[in-house]
N, C-alpha and C positions, 0 to 999 in steps of 0.2 A: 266144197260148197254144196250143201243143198236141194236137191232135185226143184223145192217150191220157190229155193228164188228163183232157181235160174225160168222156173216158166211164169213169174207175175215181175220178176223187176230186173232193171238192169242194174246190173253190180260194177260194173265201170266207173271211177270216178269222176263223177261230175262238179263242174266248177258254178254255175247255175242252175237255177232251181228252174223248170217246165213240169208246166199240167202235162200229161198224158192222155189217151184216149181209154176212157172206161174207168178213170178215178174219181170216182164218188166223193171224196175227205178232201175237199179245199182245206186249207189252211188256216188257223184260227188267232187271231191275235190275242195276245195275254189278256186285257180286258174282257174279251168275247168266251174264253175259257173263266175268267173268275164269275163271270155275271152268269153264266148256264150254270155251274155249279152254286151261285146265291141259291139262285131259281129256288134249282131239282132240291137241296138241303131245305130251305125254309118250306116247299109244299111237303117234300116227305117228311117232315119232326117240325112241323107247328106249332104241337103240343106236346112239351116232355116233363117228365116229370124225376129230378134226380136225388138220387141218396146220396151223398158222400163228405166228407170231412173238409173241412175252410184251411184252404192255405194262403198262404202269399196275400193277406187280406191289406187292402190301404182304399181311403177315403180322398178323391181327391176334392182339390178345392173347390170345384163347380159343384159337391154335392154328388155328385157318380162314385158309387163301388165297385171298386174291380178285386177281384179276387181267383182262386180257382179252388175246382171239388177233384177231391182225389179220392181211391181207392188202392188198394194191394198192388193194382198192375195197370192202373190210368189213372192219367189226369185231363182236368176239362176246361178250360178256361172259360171264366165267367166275368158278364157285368149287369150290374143294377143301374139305372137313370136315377137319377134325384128324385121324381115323384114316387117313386115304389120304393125309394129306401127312406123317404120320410112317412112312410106308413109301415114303418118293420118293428114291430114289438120288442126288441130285444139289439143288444147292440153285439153284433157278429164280431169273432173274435177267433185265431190260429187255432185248429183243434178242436173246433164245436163240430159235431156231426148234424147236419142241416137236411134237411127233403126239399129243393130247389123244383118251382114251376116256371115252366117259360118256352123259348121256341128257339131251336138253331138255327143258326145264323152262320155267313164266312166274314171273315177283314178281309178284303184282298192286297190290300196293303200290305201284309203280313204270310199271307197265304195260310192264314189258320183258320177254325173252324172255331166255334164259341158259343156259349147259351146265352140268351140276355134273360134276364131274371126280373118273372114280375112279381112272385113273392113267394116265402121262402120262410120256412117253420122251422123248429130244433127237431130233430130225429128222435122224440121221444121223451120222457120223463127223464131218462139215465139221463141226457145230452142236456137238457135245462139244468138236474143237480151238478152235471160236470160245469157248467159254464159259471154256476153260482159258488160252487168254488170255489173255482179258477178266480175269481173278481173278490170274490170275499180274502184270501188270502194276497190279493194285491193290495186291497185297501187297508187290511189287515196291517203290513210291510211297513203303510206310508206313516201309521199310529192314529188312523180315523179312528180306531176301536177303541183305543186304547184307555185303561181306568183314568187314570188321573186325569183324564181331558173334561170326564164329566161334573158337571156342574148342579151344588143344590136346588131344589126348585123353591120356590118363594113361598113364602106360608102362606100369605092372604095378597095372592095376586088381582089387584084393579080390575084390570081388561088383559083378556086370555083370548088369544087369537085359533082360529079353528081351522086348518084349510082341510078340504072334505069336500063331498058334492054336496048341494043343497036341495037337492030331489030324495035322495035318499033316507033309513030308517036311522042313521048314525048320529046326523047334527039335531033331529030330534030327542033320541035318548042324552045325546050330552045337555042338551038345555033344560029338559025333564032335570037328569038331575043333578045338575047344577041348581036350576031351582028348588030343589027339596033339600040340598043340601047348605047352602051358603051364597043368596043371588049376587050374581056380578056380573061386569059390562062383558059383551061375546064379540069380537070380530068376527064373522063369516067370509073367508077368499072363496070362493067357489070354484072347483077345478073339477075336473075328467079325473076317474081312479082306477079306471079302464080300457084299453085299447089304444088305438092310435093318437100321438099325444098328449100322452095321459102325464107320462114321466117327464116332459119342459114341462105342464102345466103347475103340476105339482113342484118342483124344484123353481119357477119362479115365483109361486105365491110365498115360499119359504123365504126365501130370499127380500119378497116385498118385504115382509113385516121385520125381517131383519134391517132393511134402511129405512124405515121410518124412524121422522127426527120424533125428538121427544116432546118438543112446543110445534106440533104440526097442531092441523086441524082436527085430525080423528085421532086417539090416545096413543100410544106407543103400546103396544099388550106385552106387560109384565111375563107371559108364558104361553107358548103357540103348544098347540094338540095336531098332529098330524094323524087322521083318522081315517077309516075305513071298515068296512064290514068284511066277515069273513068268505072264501072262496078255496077254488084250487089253484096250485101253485101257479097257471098261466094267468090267472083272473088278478093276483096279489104280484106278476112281476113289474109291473114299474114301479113297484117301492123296493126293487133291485136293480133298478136302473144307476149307474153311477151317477148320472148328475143329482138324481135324489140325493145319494148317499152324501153326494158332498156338498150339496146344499146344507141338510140339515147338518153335520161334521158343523161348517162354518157357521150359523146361524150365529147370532150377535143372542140370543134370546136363548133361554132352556127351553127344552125343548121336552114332549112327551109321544114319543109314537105308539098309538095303538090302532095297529095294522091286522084283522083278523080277528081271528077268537085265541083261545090259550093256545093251544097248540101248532097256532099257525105264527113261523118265525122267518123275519126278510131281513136284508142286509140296515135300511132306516133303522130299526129294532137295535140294533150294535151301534150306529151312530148318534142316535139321541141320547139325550141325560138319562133318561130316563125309559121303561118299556110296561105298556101295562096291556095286559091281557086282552082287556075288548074297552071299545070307546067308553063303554058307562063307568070300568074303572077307574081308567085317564080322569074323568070328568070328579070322581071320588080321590084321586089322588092329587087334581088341582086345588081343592080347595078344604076344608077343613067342614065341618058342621057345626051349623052358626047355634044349634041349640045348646052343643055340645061346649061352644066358647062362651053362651050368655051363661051354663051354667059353671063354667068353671070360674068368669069372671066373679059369680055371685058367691062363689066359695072362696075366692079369692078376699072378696070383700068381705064374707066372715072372718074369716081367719086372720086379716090386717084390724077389724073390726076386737079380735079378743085378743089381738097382740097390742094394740093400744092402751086396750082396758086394762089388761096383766100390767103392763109396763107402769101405767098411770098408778094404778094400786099399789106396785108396788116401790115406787116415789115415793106415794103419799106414807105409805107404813115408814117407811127410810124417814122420812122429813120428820114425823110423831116423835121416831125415837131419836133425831137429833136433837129436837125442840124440849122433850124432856131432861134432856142433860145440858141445855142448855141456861143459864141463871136466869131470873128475870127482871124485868125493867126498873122495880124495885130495888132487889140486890145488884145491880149495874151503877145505879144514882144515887146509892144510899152517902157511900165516900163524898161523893160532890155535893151532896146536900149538907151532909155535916161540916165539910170543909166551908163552904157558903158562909152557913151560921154561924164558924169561927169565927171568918174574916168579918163577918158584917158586925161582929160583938167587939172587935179590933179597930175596927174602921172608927167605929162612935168615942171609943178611948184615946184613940189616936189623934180625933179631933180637938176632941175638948183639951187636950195638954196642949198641940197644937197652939190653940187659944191661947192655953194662959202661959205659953211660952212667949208668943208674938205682944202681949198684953205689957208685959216685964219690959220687954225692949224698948217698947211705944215709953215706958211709964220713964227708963231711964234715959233714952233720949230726950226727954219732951224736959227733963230736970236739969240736963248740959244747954237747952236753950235759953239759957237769961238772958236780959239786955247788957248786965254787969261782962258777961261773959263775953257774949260778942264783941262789946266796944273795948274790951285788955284783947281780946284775936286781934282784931283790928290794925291795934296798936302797933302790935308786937309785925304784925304786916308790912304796915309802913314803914319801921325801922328798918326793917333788910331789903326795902324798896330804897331805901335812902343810900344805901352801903352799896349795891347794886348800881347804881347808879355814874356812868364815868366822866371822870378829872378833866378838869382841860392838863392843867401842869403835867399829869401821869403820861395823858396821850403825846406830848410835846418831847416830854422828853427820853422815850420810844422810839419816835422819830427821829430823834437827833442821832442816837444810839446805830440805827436801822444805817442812816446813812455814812454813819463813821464806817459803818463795817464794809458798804457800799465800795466806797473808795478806797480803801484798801484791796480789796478784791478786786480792782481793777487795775491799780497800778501791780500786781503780782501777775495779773495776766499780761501785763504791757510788757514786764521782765521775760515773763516766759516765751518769748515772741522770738522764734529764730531768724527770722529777717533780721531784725534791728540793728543784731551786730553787723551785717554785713554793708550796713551804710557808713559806719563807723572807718570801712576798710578792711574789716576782717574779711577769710575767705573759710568757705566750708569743702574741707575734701571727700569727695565722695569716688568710690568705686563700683560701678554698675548703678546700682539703685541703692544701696550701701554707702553709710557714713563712716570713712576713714578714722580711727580713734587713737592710733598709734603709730611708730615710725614702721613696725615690725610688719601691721597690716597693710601698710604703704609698699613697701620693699616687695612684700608678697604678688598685690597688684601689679606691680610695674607701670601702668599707666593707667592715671586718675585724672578725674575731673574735678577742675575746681568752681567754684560758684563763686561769685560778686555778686554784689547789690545790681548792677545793671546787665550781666549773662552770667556765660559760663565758659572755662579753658580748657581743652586738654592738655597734660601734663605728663612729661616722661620720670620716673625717680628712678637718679642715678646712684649708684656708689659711695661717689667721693663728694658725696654734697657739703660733710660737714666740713674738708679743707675750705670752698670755694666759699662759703657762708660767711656773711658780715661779722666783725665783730661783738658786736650786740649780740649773737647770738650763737647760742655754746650747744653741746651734745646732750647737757644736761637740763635737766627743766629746773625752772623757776621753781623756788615752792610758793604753794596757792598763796593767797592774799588773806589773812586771818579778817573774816567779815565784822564789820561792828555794828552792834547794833544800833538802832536812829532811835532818836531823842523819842518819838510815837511810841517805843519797843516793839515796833515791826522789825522782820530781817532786813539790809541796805541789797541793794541794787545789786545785780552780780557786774549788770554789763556799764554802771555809771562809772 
């Protein structure tokens, strides 16, 4: 051990802590240590001023940036408040090298040390080209640039919306000439085109005239001019600001940026339709020159003017030389007029024969009406009125006739009457619905019905019927009864 412990401290383990006699160093509680180090840090570096490159960069939601600056062989941890990073011209981004102002500071919370940052510039020209860049090829990526997104611009746009300052020498020369060249209605949005704020102000006016309705009150402008005068590259960055960029990308409207003079070019310049050199361009490239269209109309109107007249002339020469080859009103009518004259020299021929055709007829009719004549018609009328005329005798004895036949024809339906016999005593043999006609179709049946005048039997046919059979009657038939005829010379009766 030591020679200087052993003469200022005892080295024995101690289980509790005691002051001593002649120890100056009380004790100091972790609070009472972070707060003398706040102190001594924020009076020694109240003002510092740092170089170094953005890492770790995030925006939280209160609006505070926290971020850190690094170099080769440190890192420093950084934050911004809300009101000093809504005045930072540029939006901070991994990898931009920055010149940070502001004053150290400890967390104790953390036990780190830290800068708060009250503002804070790119490290130079190189550090602005690198960040514009860096954003140009991001936007580049997402196809804000890209050709086919742009859009023609209208030939003869109404109302052309302007957003620009309204102090400056810009929205004079566009209205200059715009007037000299083709007057038309101007929206003016008035924005900041410089410094803090500049790039919302700008990226909202774009945005206004993109939702205006079309039956509002003030016009809907057919084509917005995003304008500005020329500068250097820090004076021209909020029209590299992204929310520019992607304002104008989205606009609902074509758009024309002219940002600068010729040689001066911003990321807007890639996302509008359009890009023209300096404002008084733009203001020539929206609209056309109205002397330029009164004379082309007027040439226009010549030229329809001798294409009429050509056309007309050359009709009329067309129509001449049909009209000569065509026959005229004469040689069209001549046939029908000769024809006419035929007919009408026919007609007068026709009539007069006519005449003395009708004249003949008259003369030989009027010669068949005698009185001699009529009164032998007459006569001769009468007679076969007389012959015409019916008999009684004739009709009498028609009648009588009528009625012989009558009665006869009723006593032949009285014979033909199959009841009749059967009152007599006859009987009819029937089998089913079948009239039995012989012994053979009998046998076949075997049991038949017989019919009388008042029902009917059923009947077995045996065998042996012809031993058991009356004498009166044999196996063999009768022969018929040769019929004779009646004194009338009618047939007689079958069944009398």
């Amino acid at each position: 051990m030591s020679p200087e412990f052993d003469a200022g401290y005892d080295v024995s383990g101690r289980l509790l802590a005691e002051d001593r006699a002649g120890d100056n160093a009380p004790p100091l509680s972790v609070s009472e240590l972070s707060g003398l180090l706040k102190r001594t840090v924020e009076d020694r570096f109240g003002h510092v001023r740092l170089r170094g490159e953005i890492s770790g960069f995030k925006r939280a939601a209160s609006g505070h940036l926290y971020l850190a600056l690094k170099d080769d062989n440190a890192v420093i941890d950084g934050v911004m408040w809300k009101g000093g990073a809504g005045r930072l011209a540029f939006s901070p981004q991994d990898g931009v090298e920055v010149i940070a102002t502001g004053k150290l500071t400890t967390y104790p919370g953390r036990s780190k040390y830290q800068i708060v940052i009250e503002r804070m510039e790119l490290a130079g020209e190189g550090a602005l080209m690198a960040l514009l860049e860096k954003l140009k090829a991001k936007l580049a990526a997402e196809g804000l640039f890209a050709p086919d997104r742009k859009r023609r611009l209208p030939f003869l746009p109404r109302t052309i919306g302007v957003v620009t300052s309204p102090t400056g020498a810009v929205i004079r020369d566009i209205l200059h000439r715009l007037a000299d060249r083709c007057p038309t209605n101007v929206l003016l949005w008035p924005v900041l085109v410089q410094g803090e704020g500049a790039a919302a102000q700008v990226a909202r006016a774009v945005r206004g005239f993109s939702a205006m309705p079309a039956e509002g009150p003030l016009p809907r402008p057919d084509l917005v001019i995003v304008a500005r005068g020329g500068g250097s590259i820090e004076d021209l960055w909020s029209f590299n600001e992204e929310i520019v960029v992607r304002a104008v990308a989205e606009c609902s409207i074509p758009t024309i940026s002219a940002v600068g003079h010729e040689t001066d070019t911003t990321l807007c310049d890639y996302a509008a339709d359009v890009r023209a050199p300096t404002p008084t361009a733009a203001a020539e490239m929206a609209v056309p020159v109205r002397a330029d269209l009164l004379a082309m109309l007027a040439e226009q109107r010549l030229r329809m003017d001798r294409a009429v007249r050509r056309g007309a002339g050359q009709a009329r020469e067309r129509l001449d030389m049909q009209a000569r080859l065509m026959p005229t009103p004469d040689m069209l009518l001549a046939p029908q007029r000769q024809k006419a004259d035929d007919l009408s020299d026919r007609l007068g021929r026709g009539l007069t024969h006519r005449v003395a055709v009708a004249r003949a007829a008259l003369a030989d009719k009027a010669g068949a009406l005698r009185p001699a004549l009529l009164r032998q018609h007459l006569q001769r009328a009468g007679e076969r009125l007389d012959r015409l005329r019916p008999r009684p005798d004739y009709l009498t004895r028609r009648l009588d006739e009528s009625s012989v036949a009558l009665d006869r024809l009723s006593r032949l339906l009285a014979s033909l009457n199959p009841d009749l016999p059967l009152k007599r005593g006859y009987a009819l043999v029937m089998a089913g619905d079948r009239v039995v006609r012989d012994t053979g179709a009998a046998r076949a049946a075997g049991i038949v019905t017989l019919r009388f005048a008042d029902g009917m039997v059923a009947a077995q046919v045996g065998e042996n019927l012809e031993k058991a059979a009356p004498d009166n009657i044999s196996g063999k038939e009768k022969p018929a009864r040769k019929l004779r005829p009646s004194p009338e010379g009618r047939q007689e009766d079958l069944f009398s």
